[in-house]
C-alpha positions in Angstrom: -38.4 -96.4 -77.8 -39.0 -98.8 -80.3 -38.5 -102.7 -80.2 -37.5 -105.1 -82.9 -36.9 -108.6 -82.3 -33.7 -110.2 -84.7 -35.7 -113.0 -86.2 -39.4 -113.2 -87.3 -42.5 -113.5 -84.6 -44.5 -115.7 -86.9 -41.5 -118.1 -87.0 -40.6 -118.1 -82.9 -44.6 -118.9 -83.0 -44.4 -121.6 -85.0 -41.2 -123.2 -83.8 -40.8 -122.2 -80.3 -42.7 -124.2 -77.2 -42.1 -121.5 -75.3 -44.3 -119.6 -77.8 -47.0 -121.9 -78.4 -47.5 -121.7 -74.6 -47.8 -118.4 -74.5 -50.2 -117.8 -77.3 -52.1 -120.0 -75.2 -52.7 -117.3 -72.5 -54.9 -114.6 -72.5 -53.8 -111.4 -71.6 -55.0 -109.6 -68.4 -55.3 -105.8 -67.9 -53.7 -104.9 -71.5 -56.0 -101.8 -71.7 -56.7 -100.8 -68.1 -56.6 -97.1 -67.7 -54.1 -97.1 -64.9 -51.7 -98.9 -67.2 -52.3 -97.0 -69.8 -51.2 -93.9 -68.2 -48.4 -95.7 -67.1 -47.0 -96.9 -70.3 -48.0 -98.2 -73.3 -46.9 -100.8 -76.1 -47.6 -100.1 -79.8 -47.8 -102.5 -82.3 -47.5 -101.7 -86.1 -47.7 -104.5 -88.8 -46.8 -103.7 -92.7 -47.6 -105.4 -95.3 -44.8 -104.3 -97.3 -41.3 -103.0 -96.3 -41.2 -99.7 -94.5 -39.3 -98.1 -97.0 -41.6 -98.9 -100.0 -41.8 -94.8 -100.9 -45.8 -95.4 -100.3 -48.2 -96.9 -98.6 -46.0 -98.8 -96.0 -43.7 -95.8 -95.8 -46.1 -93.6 -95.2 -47.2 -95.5 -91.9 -44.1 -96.1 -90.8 -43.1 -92.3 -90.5 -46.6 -92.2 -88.9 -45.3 -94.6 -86.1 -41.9 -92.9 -86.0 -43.4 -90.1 -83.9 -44.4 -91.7 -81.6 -40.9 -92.9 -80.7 -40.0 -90.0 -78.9 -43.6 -89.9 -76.7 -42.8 -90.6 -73.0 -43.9 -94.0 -71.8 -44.4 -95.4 -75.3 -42.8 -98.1 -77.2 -43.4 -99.4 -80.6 -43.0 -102.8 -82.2 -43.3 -103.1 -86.0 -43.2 -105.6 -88.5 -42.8 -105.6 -92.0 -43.8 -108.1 -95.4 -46.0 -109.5 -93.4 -48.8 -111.8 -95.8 -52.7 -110.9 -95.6 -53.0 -114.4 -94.4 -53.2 -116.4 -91.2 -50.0 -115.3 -90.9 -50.9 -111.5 -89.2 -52.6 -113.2 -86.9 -49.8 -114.5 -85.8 -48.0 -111.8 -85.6 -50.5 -109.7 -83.4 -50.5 -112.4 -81.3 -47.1 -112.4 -80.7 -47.3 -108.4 -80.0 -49.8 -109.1 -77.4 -48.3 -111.9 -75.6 -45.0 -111.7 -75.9 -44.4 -107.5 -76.0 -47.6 -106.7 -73.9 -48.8 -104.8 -76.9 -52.3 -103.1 -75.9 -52.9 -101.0 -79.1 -52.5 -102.9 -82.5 -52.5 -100.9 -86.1 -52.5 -103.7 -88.5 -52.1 -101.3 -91.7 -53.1 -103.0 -94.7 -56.8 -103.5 -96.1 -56.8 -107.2 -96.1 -55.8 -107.5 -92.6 -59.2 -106.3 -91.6 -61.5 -109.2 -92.0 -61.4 -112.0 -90.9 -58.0 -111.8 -88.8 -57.8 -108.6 -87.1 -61.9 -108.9 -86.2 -60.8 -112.5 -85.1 -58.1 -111.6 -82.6 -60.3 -108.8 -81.1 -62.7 -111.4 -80.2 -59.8 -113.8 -78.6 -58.0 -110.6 -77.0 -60.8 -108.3 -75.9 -58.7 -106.3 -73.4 -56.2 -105.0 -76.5 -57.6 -102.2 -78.7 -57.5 -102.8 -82.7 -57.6 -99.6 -85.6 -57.4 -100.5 -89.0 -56.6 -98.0 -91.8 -59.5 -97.9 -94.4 -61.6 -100.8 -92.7 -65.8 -99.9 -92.7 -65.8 -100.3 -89.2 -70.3 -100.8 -87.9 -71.3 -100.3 -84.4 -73.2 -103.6 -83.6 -71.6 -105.7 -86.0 -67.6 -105.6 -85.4 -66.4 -105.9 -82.2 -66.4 -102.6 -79.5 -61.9 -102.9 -79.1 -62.1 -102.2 -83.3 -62.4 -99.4 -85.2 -61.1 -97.9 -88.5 -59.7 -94.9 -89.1 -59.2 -92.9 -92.8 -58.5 -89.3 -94.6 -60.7 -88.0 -97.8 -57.1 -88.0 -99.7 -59.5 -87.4 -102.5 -59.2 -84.1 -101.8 -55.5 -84.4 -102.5 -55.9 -86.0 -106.1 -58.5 -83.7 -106.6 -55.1 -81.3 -106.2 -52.9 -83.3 -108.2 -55.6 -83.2 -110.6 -55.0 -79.1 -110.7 -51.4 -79.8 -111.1 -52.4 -82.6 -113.7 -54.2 -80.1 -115.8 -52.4 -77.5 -116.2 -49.2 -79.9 -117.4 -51.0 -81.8 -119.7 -50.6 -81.0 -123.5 -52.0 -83.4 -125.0 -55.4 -83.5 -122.4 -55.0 -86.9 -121.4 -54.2 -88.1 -118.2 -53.1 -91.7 -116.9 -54.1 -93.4 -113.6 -52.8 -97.0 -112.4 -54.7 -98.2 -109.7 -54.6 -102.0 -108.0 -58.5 -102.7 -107.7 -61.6 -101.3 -108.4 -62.6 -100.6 -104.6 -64.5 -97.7 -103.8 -61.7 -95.4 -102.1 -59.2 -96.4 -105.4 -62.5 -95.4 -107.3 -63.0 -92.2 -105.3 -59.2 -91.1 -105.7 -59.7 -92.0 -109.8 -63.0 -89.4 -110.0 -61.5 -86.9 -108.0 -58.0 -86.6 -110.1 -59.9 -86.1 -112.7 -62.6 -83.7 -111.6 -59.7 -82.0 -110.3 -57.7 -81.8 -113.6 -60.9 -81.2 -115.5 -61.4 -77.9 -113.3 -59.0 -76.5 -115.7 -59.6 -78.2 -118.9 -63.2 -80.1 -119.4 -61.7 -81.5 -122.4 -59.0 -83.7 -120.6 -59.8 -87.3 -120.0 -58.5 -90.3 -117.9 -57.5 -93.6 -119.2 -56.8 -95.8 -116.1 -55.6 -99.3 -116.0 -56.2 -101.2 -112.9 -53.5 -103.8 -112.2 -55.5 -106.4 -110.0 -52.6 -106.1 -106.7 -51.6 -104.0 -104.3 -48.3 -104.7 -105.2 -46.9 -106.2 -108.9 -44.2 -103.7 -110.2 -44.3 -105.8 -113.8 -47.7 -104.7 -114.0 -47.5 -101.4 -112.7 -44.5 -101.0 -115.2 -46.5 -102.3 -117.8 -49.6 -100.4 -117.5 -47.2 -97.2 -117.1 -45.9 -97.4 -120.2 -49.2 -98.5 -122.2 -50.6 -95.2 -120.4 -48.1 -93.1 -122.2 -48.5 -95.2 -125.7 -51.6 -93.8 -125.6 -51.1 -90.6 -125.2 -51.4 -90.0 -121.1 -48.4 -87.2 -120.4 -49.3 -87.0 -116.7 -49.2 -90.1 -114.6 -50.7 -91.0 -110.7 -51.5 -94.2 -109.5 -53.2 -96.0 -106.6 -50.9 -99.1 -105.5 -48.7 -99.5 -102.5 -45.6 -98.8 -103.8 -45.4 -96.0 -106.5 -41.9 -96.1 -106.9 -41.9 -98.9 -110.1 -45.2 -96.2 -111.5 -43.1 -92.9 -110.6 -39.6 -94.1 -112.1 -41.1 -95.3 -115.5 -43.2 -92.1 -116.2 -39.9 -90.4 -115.5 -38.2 -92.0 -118.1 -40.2 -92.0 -120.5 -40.7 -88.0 -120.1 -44.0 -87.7 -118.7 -45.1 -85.6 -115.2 -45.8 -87.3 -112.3 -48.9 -86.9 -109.3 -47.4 -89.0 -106.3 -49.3 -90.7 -104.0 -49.0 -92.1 -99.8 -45.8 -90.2 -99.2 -43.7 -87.9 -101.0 -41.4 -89.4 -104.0 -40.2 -86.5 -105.3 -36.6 -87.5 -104.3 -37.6 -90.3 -107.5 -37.9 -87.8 -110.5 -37.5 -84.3 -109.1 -37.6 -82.4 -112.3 -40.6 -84.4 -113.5 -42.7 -85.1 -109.6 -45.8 -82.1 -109.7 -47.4 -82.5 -106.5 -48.5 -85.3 -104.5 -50.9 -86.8 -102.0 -49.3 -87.8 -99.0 -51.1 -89.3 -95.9 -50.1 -87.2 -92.5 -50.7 -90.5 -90.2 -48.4 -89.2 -87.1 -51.4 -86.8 -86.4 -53.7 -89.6 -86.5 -51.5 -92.0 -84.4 -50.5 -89.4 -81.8 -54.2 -88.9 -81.3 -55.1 -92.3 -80.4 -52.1 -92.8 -78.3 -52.3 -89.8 -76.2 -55.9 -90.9 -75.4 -55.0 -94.7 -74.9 -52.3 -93.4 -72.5 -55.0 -91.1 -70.1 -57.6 -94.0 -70.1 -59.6 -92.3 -72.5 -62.1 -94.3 -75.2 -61.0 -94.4 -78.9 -62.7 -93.4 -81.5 -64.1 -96.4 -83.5 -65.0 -94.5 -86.8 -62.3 -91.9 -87.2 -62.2 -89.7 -90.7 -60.6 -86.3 -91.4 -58.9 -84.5 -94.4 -56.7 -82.0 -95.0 -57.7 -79.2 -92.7 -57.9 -81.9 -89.5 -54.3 -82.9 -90.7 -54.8 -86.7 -91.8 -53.8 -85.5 -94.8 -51.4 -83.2 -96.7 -49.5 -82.3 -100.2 -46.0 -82.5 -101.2 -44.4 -79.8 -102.1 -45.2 -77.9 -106.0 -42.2 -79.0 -108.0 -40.3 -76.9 -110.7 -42.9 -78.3 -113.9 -46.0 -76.5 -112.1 -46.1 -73.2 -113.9 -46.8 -69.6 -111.7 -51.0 -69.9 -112.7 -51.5 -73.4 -111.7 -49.3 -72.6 -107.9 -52.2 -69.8 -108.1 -55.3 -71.6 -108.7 -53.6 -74.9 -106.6 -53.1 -72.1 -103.3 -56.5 -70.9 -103.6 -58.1 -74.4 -104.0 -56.2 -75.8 -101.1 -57.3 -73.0 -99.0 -61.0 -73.3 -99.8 -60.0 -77.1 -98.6 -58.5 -75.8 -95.3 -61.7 -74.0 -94.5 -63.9 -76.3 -95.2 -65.8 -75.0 -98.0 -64.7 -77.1 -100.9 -66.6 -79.6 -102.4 -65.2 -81.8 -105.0 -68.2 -83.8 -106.2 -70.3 -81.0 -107.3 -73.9 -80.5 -109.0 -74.3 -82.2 -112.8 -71.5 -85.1 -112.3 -72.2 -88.2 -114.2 -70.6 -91.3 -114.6 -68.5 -93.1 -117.5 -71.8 -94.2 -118.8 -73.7 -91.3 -118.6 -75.9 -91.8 -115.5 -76.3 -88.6 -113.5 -74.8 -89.6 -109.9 -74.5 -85.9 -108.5 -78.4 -84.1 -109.2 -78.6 -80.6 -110.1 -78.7 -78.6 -106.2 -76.3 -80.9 -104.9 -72.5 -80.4 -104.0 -70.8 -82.8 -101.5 -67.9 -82.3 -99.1 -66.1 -85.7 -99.1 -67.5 -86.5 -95.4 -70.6 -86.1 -96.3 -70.1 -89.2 -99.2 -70.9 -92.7 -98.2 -67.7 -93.9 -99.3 -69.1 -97.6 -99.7 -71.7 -96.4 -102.4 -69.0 -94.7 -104.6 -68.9 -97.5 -107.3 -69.2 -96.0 -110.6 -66.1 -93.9 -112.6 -67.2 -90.4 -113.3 -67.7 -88.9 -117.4 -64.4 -88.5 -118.7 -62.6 -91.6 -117.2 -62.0 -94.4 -120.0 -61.9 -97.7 -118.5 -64.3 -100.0 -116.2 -65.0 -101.0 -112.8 -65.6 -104.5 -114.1 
């Protein structure tokens, strides 16, 4: 079942004394295993609108499966601000919907406001997509959960490389953060699997969210010669529509865009979060303890790839198939021996290969040989 109130919680917060009241009291029992088994409220909070054909979208199909899960409902809200204002908002889903397990999506949500309402409401449980959650220093009713979808660039890298005709690819990212950073290295490792010669210009728009920019940066991509587009920013759409028209192949990215440019949309990197979110509510519902650190990639199903489209030719499907099922089993490492950085600093030794579980995500702050562009 899912609930959505006809006007916005922040504003009923703010203007109701009925809802000041309420904020006021704590809430008793949200989490208790015996309710838990009984039912359980779900709260979802987007910083975007949930059809945004990326980030936001893909975490809204996420939550649509639970919908249909006996003894579950959902609350969501959408465009809500990485400001004071979330705070509200998962106050409201606690006190007023009895929400006991909160997914406040977006990576500025993390800290300080969704570490601050644990603290107020420790009987509600709190996972945040992407946060670095440390035992010891955030509080026990947080966590974080997050898929190596490097592996999937890595595989729109494939795609990437066998397209290209002029060996040079084009990434648009929002911020130089180390997962944007890990997703720019591994398209290109990816692409450069099939072609050591191609290299990456990427342009990193400073937002999440600017679709001037992103249009911008699109277009000076292809000025300069990129003929194969992805990006990194919540909404791909403005990214995906623009490479389009202006003839170049697209890598998607969060959820699948094809339906934007299907003659020119390769392959994409989608996130598979209704796995993820099942998980957590099946054991929030039996009592059980949540994970607090919870990773996985393609062949635990937090991740997955759209379907090839018609501009991947019969030997990249090949080489993509065989890739991805190295991948599935678990054998595939995409940072391998030899691997240096823009500057020419060795940051993988000779001996070494690394599964992307096995990287500490937090230390991945360099761009690897081949990218043009800076971190700075």
């Amino acid at each position: 079942m899912t609930k959505l109130l006809p006007f916005s919680r922040r504003d009923f917060l703010r203007t109701s004394v009925m809802g000041a009241a309420v904020v006021g009291l704590a809430p008793s029992g949200l989490f208790s295993p015996a309710m838990a088994q009984a039912a359980l409220t779900v709260g979802f909070i987007y910083v975007g609108p949930k059809d945004d054909y990326g980030y936001n979208q893909a975490h809204a199909e996420g939550a649509a499966m639970l919908k249909s899960m006996e003894g579950v409902t959902v609350v969501e809200e959408e465009n809500v601000p990485e400001t004071v204002d979330v705070q509200k908002t998962m106050e409201s889903m606690i006190n007023l919907d009895g929400a006991g397990l909160l997914f406040p999506t977006s990576f500025g949500y993390f800290d300080p406001h969704m570490l601050d309402m644990a603290k107020k409401y420790p009987d509600a449980q709190f996972r945040h997509c992407g946060g670095l959650w440390k035992e010891g220093t955030h509080p026990a009713n947080t966590g974080s959960y997050f898929g190596y979808i490097g592996q999937g660039q890595y595989l729109n890298g494939i795609a990437a490389g066998y397209a290209s005709k002029s060996k040079k690819i084009g990434f648009v990212a929002a911020k130089p953060i180390p997962q944007v950073l890990q997703n720019i290295n591994s398209f290109l490792l990816g692409a450069r699997s099939v072609d050591p010669a191609i290299t990456c210009q990427v342009i990193f728009t400073g937002e999440w969210s600017l679709a001037v920019k992103e249009a911008e940066a699109t277009n000076a991509l292809i000025d300069q010669g990129a003929d194969v587009i992805t990006c990194h920013v919540d909404s791909p759409k403005v990214v995906v529509e623009t490479a389009a028209g202006r003839g170049a192949f697209i890598c998607g990215y969060h959820a699948n865009q094809s339906p934007l440019a299907p003659e020119k949309y390769l392959t994409g990197a989608e996130w598979a979060w209704g796995n993820v979110y099942t998980d957590f509510v099946k054991k929030a519902q039996a009592g059980e303890k949540l994970g607090n650190f919870v990773r996985g990639g393609l062949k635990d199903g937090f991740v997955k790839m759209s379907p090839l489209g018609p501009g991947v030719s019969e030997e990249a499907r090949k080489t993509f198939d065989a890739t991805l099922a190295e991948m599935m089993g678990g054998s595939f490492s995409v940072f391998k021996a030899g691997i240096k950085d823009n500057k020419g600093n060795v940051v993988v030794a000779e001996g070494q290969a690394f599964a992307e579980d096995a990287i500490e995500l937090e230390s991945m702050n360099y761009l690897v040989e081949g990218v043009v562009g800076s971190t700075s």
